[in-house]
C-alpha positions in Angstrom: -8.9 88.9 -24.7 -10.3 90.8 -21.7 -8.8 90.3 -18.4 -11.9 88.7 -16.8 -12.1 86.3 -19.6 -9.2 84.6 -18.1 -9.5 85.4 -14.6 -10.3 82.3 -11.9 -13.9 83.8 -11.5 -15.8 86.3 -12.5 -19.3 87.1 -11.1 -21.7 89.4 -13.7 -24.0 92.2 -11.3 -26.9 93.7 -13.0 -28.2 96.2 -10.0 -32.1 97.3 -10.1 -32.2 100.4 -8.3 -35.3 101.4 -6.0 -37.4 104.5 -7.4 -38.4 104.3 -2.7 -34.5 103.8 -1.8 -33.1 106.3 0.6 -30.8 107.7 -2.3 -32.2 108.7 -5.6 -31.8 105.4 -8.8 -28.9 107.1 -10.5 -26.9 107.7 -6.6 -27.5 103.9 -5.9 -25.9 102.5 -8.9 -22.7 105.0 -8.3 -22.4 103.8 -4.5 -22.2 100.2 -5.9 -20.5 101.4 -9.1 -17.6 102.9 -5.9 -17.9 99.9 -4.0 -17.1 97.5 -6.8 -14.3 99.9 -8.4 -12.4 99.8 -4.4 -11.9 96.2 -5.0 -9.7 96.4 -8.2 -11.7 94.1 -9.9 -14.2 95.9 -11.3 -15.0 96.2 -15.0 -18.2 97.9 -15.6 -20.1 95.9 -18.5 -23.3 98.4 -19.0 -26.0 100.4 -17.8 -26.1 99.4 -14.0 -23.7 96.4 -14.5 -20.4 95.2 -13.8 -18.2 92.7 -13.5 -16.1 91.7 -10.8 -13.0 89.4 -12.0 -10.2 87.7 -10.3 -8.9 84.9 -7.8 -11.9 83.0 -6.1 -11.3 84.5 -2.2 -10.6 88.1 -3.9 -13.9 87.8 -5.8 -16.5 86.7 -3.3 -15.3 89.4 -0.9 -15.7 92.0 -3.2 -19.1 90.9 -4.1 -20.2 90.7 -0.5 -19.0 94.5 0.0 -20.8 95.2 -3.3 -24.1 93.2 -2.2 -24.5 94.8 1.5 -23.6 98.5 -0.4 -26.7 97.6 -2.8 -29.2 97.0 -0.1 -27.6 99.8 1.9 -28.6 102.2 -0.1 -31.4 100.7 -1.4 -31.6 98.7 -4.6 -34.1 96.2 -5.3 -32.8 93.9 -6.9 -29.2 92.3 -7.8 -28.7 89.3 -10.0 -25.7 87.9 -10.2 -24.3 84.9 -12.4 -20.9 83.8 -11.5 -18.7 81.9 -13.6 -14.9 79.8 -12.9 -13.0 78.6 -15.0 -12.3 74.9 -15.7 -9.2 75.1 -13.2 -10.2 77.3 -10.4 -9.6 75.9 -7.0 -12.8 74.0 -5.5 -15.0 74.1 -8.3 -14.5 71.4 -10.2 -11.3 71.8 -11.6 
């Protein structure tokens, strides 16, 4: 079973890059690609995805470094769908 699969949360990052971004498509999806890979969380998923994976404070910090580094270097876009599991700490468990 993958790691993330039994981590507290995971949140899922598809990144659409911006063909007008100060960096080139393939250069913004390697910034975030770096930004999410410094946490120690990262598992990349696909073509411009990723998945951050571990406890609920380590998770959303990394994903606000990974969001600002998005826009920074301009990406469009960045869905996210975050998930916890049943016992995670302030959601519902």
């Amino acid at each position: 079973m993958p790691t993330y699969k039994r981590a507290e949360i995971s949140a899922d990052l598809t990144v659409t890059p911006s063909r007008d971004g100060e960096q080139a498509p393939q250069e913004q999806i390697e910034a975030v690609r770096r930004a999410a890979g410094e946490s120690g969380l990262a598992n990349e998923s696909g073509p411009g995805s990723m998945i951050l994976a571990g406890g609920r404070t380590e998770v959303l910090e990394a994903l606000q470094k990974v969001l600002e580094t998005s826009f920074d270097v301009g990406a469009s876009v960045v869905e996210i769908k975050v998930e916890a599991e049943k016992d995670a700490p302030g959601f519902g468990g």
